[in-house]
C-alpha positions as a Markdown table, in Angstrom:
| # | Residue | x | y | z |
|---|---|---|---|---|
| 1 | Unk | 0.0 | 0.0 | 0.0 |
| 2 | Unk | 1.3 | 3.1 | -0.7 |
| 3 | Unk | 1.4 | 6.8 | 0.8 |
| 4 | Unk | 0.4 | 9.9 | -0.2 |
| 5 | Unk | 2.7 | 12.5 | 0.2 |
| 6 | Unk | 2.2 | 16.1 | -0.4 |
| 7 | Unk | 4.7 | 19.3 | -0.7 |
| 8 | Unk | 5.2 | 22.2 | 0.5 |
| 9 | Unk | 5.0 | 25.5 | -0.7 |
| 10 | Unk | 4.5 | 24.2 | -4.2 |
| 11 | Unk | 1.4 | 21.8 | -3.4 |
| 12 | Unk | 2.7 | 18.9 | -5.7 |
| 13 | Unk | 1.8 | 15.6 | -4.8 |
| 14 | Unk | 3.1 | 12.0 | -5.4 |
| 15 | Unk | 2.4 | 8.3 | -4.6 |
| 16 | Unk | 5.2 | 6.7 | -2.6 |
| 17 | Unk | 6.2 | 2.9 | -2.1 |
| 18 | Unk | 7.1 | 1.8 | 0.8 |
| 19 | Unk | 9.8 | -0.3 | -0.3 |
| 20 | Unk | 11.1 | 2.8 | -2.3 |
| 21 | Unk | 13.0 | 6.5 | -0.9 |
| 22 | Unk | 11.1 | 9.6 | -1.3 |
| 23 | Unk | 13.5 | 11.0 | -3.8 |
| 24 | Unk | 13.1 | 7.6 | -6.1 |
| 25 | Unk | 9.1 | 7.9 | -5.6 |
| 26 | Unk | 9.2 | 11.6 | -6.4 |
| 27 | Unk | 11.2 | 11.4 | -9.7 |
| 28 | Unk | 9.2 | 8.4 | -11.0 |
| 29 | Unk | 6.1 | 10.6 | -10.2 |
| 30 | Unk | 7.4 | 13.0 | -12.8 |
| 31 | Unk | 8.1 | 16.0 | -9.5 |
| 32 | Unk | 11.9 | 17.3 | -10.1 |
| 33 | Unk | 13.3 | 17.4 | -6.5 |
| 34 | Unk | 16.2 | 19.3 | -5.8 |
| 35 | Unk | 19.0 | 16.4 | -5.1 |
| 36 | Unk | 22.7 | 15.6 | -6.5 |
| 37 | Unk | 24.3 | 12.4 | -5.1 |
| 38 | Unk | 21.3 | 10.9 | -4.6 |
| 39 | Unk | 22.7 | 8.2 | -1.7 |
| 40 | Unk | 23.1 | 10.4 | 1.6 |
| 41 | Unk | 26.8 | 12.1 | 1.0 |
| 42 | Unk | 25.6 | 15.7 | -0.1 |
| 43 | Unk | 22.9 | 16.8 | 1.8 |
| 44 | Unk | 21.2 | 18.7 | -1.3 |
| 45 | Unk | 17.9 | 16.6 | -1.1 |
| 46 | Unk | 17.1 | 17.7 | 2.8 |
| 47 | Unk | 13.7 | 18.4 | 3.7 |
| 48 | Unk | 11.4 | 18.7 | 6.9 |
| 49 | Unk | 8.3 | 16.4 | 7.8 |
| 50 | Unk | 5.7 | 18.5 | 8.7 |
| 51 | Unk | 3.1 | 15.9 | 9.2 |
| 52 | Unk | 3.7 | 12.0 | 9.0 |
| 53 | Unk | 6.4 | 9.6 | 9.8 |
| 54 | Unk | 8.7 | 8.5 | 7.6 |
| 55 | Unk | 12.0 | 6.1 | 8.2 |
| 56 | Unk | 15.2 | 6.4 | 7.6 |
| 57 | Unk | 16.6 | 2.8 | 6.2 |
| 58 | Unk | 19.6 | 3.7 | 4.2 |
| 59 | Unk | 23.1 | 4.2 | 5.4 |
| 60 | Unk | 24.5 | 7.8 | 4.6 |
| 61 | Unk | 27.4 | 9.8 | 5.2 |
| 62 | Unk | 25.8 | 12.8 | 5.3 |
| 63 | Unk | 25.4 | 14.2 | 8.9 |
| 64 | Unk | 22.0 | 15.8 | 9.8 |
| 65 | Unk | 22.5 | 18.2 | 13.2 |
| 66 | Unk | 21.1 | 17.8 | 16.2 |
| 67 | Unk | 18.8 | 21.4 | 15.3 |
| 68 | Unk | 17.8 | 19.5 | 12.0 |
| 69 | Unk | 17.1 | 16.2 | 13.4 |
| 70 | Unk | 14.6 | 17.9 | 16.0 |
| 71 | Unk | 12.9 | 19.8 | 13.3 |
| 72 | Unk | 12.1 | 17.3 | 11.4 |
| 73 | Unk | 14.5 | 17.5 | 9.0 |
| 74 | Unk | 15.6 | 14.5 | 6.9 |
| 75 | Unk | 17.4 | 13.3 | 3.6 |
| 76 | Unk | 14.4 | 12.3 | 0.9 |
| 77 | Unk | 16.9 | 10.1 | -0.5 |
| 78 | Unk | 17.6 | 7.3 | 2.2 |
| 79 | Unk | 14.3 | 8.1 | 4.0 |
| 80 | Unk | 10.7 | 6.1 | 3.3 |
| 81 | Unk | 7.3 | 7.2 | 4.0 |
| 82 | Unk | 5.6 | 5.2 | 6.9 |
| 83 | Unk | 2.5 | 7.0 | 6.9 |
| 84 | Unk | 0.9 | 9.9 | 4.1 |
| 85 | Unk | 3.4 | 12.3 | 4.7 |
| 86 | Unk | 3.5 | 16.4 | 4.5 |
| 87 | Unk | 7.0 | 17.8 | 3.7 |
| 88 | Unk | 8.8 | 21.2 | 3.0 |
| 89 | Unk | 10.4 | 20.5 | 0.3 |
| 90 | Unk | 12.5 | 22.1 | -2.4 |
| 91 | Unk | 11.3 | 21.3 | -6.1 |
| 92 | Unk | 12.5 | 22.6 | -9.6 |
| 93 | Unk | 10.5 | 25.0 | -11.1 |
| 94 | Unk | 12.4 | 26.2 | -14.0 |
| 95 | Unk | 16.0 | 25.1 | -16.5 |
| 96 | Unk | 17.4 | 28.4 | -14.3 |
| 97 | Unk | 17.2 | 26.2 | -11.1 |
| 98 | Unk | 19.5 | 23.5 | -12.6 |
| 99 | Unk | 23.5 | 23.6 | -11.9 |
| 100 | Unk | 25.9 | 23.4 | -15.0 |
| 101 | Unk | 27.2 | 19.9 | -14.5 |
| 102 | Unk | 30.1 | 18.0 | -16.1 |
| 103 | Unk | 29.8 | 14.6 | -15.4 |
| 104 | Unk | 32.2 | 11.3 | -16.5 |
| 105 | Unk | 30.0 | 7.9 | -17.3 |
| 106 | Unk | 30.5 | 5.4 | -19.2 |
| 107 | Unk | 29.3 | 3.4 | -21.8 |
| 108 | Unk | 26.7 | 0.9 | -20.7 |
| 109 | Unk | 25.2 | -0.3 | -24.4 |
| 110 | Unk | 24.7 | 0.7 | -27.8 |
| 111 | Unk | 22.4 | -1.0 | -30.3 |
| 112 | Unk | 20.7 | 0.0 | -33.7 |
| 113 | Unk | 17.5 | 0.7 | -33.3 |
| 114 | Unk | 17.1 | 0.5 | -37.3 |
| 115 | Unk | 19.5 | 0.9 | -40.7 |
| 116 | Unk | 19.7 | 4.7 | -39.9 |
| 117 | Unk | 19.9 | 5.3 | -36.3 |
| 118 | Unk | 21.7 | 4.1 | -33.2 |
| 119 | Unk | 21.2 | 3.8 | -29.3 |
| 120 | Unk | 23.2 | 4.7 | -27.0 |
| 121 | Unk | 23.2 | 4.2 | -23.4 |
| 122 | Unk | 25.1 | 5.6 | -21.1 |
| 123 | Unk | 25.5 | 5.4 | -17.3 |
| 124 | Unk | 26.5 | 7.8 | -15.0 |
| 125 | Unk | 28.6 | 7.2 | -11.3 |
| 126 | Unk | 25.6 | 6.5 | -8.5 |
| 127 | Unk | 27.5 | 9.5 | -6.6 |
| 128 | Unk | 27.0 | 11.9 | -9.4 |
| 129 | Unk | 24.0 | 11.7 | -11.6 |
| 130 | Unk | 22.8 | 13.9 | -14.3 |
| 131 | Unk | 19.7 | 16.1 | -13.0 |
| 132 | Unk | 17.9 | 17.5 | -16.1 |
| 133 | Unk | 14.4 | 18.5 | -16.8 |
| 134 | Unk | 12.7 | 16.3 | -19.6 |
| 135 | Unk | 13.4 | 17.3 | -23.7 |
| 136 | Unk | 16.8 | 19.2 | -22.3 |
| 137 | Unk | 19.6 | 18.1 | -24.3 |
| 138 | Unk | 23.7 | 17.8 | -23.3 |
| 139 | Unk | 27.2 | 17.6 | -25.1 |
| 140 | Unk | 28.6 | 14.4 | -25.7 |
| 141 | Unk | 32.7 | 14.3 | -25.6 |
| 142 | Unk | 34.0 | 10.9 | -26.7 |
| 143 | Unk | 37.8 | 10.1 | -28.1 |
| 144 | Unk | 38.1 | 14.3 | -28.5 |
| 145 | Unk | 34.9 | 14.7 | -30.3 |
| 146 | Unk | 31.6 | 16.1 | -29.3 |
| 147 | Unk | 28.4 | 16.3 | -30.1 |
| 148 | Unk | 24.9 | 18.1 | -29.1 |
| 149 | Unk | 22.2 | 15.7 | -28.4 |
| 150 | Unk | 19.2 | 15.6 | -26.6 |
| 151 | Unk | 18.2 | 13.4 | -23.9 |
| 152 | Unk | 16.4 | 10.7 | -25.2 |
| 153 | Unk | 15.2 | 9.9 | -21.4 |
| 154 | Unk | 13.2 | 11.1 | -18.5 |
| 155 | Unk | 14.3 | 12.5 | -15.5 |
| 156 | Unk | 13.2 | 9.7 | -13.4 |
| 157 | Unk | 16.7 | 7.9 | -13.9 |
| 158 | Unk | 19.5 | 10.5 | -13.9 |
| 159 | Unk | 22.2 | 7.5 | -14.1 |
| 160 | Unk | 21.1 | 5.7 | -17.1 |
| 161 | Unk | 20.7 | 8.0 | -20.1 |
| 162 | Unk | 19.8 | 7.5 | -23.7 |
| 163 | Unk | 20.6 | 8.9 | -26.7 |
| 164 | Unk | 20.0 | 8.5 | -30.6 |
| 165 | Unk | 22.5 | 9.1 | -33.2 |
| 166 | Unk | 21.4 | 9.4 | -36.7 |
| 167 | Unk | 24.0 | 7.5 | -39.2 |
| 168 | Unk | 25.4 | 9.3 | -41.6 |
| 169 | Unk | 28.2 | 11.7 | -43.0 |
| 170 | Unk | 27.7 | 14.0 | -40.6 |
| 171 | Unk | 27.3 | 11.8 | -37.5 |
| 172 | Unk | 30.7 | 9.7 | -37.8 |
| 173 | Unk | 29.8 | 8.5 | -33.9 |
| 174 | Unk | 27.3 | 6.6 | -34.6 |
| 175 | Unk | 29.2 | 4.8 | -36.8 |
| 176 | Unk | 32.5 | 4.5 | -35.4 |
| 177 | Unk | 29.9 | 3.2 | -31.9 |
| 178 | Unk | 28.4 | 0.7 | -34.2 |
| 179 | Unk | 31.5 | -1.0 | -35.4 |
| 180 | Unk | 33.8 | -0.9 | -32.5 |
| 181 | Unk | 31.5 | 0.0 | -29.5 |
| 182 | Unk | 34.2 | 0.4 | -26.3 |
| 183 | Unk | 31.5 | -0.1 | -23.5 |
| 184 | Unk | 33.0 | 1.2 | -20.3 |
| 185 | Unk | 34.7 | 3.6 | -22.0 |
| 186 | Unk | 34.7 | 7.0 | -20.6 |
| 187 | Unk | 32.3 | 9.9 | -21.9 |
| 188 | Unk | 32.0 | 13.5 | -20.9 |
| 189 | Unk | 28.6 | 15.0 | -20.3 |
| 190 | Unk | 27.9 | 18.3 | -20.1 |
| 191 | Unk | 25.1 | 20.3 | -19.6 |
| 192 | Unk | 22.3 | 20.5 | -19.5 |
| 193 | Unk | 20.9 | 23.0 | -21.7 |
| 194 | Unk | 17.9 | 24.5 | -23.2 |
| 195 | Unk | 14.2 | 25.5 | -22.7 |
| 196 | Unk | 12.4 | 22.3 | -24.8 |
| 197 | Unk | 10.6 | 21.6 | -21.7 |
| 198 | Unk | 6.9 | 20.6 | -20.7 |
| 199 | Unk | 4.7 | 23.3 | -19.6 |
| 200 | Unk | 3.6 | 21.2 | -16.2 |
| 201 | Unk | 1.4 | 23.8 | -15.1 |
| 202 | Unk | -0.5 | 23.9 | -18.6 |
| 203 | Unk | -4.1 | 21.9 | -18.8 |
| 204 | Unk | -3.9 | 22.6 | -22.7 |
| 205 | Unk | -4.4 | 19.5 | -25.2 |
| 206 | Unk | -1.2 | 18.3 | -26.4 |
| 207 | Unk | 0.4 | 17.9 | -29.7 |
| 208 | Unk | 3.9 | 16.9 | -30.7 |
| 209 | Unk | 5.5 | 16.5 | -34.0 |
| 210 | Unk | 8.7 | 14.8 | -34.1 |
| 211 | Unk | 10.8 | 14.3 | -37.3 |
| 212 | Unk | 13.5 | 11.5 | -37.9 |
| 213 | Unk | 15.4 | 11.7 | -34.7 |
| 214 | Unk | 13.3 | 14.1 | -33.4 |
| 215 | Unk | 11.4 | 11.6 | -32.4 |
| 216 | Unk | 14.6 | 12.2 | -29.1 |
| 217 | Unk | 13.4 | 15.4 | -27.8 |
| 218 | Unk | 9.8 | 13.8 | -27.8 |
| 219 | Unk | 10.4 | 10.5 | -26.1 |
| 220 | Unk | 11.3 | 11.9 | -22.4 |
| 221 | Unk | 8.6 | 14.4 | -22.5 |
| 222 | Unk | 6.4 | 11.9 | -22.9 |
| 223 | Unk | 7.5 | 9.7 | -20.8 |
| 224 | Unk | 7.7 | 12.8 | -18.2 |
| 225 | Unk | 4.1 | 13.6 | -19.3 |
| 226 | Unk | 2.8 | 10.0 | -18.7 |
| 227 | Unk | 4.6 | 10.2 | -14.9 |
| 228 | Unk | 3.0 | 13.3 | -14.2 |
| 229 | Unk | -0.6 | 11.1 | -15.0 |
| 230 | Unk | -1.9 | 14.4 | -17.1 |
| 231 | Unk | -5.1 | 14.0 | -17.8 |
| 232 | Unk | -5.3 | 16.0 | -20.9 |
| 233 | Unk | -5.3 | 14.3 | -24.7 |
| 234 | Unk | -1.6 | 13.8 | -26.3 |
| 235 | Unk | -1.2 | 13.5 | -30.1 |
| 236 | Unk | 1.8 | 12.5 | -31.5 |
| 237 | Unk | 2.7 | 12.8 | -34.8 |
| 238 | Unk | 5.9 | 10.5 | -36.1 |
| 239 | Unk | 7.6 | 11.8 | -39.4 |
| 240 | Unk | 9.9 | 9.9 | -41.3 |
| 241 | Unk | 11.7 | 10.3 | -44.7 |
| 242 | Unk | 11.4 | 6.7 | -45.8 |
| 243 | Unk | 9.6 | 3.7 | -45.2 |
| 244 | Unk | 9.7 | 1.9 | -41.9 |
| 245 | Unk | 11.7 | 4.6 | -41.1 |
| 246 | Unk | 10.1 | 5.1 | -37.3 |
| 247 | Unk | 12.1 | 3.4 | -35.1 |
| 248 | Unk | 11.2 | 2.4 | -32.1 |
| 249 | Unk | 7.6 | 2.1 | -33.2 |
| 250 | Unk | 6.4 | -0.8 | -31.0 |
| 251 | Unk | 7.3 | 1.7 | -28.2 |
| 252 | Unk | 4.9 | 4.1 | -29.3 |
| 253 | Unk | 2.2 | 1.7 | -30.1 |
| 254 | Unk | 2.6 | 0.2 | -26.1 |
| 255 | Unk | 1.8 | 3.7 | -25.3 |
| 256 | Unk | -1.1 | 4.1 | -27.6 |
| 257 | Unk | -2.6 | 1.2 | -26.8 |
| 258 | Unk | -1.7 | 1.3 | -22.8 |
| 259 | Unk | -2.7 | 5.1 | -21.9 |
| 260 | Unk | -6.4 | 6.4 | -22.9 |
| 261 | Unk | -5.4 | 9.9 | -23.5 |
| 262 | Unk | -2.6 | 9.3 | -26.0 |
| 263 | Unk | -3.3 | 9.0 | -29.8 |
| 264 | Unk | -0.5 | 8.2 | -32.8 |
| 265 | Unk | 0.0 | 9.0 | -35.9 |
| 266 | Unk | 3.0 | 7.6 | -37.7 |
| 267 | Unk | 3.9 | 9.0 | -41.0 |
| 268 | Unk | 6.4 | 9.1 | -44.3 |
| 269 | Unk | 7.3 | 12.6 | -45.9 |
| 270 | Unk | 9.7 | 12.8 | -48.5 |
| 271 | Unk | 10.8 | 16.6 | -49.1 |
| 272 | Unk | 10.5 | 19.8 | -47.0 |
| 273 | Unk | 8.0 | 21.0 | -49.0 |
| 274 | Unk | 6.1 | 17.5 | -48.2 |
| 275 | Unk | 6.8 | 18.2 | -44.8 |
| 276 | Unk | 5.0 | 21.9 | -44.8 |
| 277 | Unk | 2.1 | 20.7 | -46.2 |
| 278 | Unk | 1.7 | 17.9 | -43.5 |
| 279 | Unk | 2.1 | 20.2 | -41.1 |
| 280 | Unk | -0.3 | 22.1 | -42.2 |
| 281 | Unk | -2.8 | 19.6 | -42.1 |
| 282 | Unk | -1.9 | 18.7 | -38.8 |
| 283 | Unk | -2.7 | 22.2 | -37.3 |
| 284 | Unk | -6.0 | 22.3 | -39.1 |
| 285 | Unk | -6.3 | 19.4 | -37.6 |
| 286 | Unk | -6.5 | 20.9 | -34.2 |
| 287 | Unk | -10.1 | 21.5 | -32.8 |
| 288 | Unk | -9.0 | 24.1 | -30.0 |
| 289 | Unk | -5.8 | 26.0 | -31.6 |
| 290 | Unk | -6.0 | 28.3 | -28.1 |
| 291 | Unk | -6.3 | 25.7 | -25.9 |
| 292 | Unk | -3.1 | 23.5 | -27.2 |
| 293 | Unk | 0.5 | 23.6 | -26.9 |
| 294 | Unk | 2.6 | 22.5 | -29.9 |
| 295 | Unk | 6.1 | 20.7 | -28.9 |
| 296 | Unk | 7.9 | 20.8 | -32.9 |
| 297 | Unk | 11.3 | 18.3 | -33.2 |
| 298 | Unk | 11.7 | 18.9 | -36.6 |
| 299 | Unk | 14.4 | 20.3 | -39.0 |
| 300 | Unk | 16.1 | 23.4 | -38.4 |
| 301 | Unk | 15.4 | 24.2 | -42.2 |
| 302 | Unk | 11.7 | 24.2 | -42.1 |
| 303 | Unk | 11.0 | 24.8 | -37.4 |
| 304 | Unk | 10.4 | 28.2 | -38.7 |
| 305 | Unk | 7.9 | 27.8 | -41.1 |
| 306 | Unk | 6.5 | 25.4 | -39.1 |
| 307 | Unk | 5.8 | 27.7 | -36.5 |
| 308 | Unk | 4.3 | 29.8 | -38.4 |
| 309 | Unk | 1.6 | 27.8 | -39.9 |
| 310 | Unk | 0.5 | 26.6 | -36.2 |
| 311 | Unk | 0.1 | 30.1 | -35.3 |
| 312 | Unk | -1.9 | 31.2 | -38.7 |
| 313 | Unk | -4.4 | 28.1 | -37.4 |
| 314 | Unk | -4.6 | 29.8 | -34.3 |
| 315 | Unk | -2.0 | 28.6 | -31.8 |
| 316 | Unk | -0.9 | 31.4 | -29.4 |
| 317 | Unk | 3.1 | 31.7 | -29.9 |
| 318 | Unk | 3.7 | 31.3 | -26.5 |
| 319 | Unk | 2.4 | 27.9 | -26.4 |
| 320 | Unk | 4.4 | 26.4 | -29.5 |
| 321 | Unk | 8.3 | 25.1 | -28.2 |
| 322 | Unk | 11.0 | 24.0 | -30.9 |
| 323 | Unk | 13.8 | 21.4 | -30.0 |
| 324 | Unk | 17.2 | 22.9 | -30.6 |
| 325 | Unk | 18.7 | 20.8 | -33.7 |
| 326 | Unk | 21.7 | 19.1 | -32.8 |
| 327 | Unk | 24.9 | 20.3 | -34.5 |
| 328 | Unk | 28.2 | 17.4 | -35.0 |
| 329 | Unk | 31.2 | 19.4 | -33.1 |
| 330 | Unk | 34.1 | 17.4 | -34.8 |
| 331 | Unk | 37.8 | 18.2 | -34.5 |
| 332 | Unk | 39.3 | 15.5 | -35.7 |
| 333 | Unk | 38.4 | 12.1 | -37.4 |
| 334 | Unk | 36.7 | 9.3 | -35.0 |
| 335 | Unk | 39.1 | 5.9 | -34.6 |
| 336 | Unk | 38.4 | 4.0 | -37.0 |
| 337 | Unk | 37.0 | 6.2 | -39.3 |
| 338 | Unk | 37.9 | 7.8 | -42.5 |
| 339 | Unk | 38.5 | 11.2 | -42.2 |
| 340 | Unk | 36.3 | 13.6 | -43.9 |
């Protein structure tokens, strides 16, 4: 059975476990506590019972003082609830709350997800994990090269984070992961960085448009919007530039047929001006333009057009948010590939 536990001042509210710390019930319930180590040797995840009990089960080196320990005061991530619970509590509001973090992790698994594009997963020290807010994106430094990718993940597991890598001339990682993947070797993170982040506080219907490996930006969003149990309607519109081109399509058809309010739409374009005209028809498409928010992962070539036509249908501006597009930051050639 679990417990309902409730915050204080922002009045969010989550489910928690009782075989399961407040901080890992939190994150899985979508609500972006304030934390870094996330095992009891920082301190950054305090916070003070105001009503309830709650236990403390974990070992941690962090040392509560006698002041804090009489007020109630406790670390979210070694303590579990033991009753519902009311806490002061910390949680992120905004990307402006987040630290700049370089982190080192390492490789834990890459595997193509289709012809085109690859997986990767990495995994980050227990001690040091990356905290991000949902459709954020990082720089990648592997073997002297970087790249700008967004977090294919959701917040709820800041040590294991995934990533999709289009093939291609201009993505010699991807490649140079596929044929000699070095799991365990060392990766810097960096980041994280920009605003592609859910509107939490928004009721709106939802639509999302993701092109190619777009689809990136999309997929912790919605996995973020599914924690947070929204009960608004979520479209999402899949674009690709060939056929079978979707990866990870059974993914998005466990959604669709697991979660009532969320409806997909997968689909095969194969120019931009192919691409304008579907969107076009998706945002006449939209029954309530002032009433939805518009989340666009699609080409840098054609996300201002884009915008445009959702707001000519009626969309207010403010409500329409455009992943970055990744850019390749090479310096030198990959090992094992041909220099270009």
């Amino acid at each position: 059975m679990g417990f309902r536990v409730r915050l204080y001042p922002s009045g969010r509210e989550f489910m928690a476990e009782p075989q399961e710390t407040l901080l890992e019930a939190a994150l899985r319930s979508g609500v972006n506590i304030h934390y870094n180590c996330s095992n009891g040797s920082c301190g950054e995840c305090r916070a003070r019972i105001i009503e309830g009990r709650g236990e403390d089960r974990e070992f941690h080196d962090y040392i509560l003082s006698e002041n804090e320990r009489n007020n109630g005061v406790v670390l979210l991530c070694t303590t579990h609830a033991a009753s519902d619970l009311v806490l002061e509590a910390r949680v992120v509001e905004s990307v402006d709350e987040l630290p700049h973090q370089k982190i080192t992790a390492k490789i834990f698994k890459v595997e193509k997800l289709d012809d085109s594009v690859v997986m990767l997963l990495l995994r980050t020290p227990r001690t040091k994990t990356l905290r991000f807010l949902a459709g954020q994106h990082v720089q990648l430094n592997v073997a002297g090269h970087g790249v700008d990718l967004p977090i294919a993940s959701c917040p709820c597991n800041g040590m294991m984070l995934q990533f999709h890598l289009q093939r291609g001339n201009d993505e010699p990682l991807a490649s140079w992961l596929i044929a000699q993947p070095r799991f365990n070797e060392s990766v810097q993170i960096e980041g994280p960085f920009g605003n592609f982040v859910l509107n939490e506080a928004s009721s709106h219907d939802v639509v999302m448009v993701g092109e190619e490996t777009g689809f990136a930006s999309l997929k912790g969003l919605i996995e973020h919007f599914f924690n947070l149990e929204k009960p608004q309607p979520l479209h999402l519109y899949r674009v690709a530039h060939h056929v079978q081109g979707n990866y990870l399509d059974k993914l998005c058809e466990s959604w669709r047929d697991a979660i009532d309010n969320f409806t997909y739409t997968p689909l095969v374009v194969a120019s931009p001006a192919a691409m304008l005209e579907l969107l076009q028809h998706i945002a006449r498409q939209i029954r309530h333009p002032a009433q939805t928010d518009v989340y666009l992962a699609i080409s840098q070539e054609i996300a201002e057009a884009g915008q445009q036509i959702f707001t000519q249908c009626g969309v207010p501006p403010q409500q329409i948010a455009v992943a970055q597009h990744r850019t390749v930051l090479r310096e030198a050639p990959l090992p094992g590939t041909v220099g270009r």
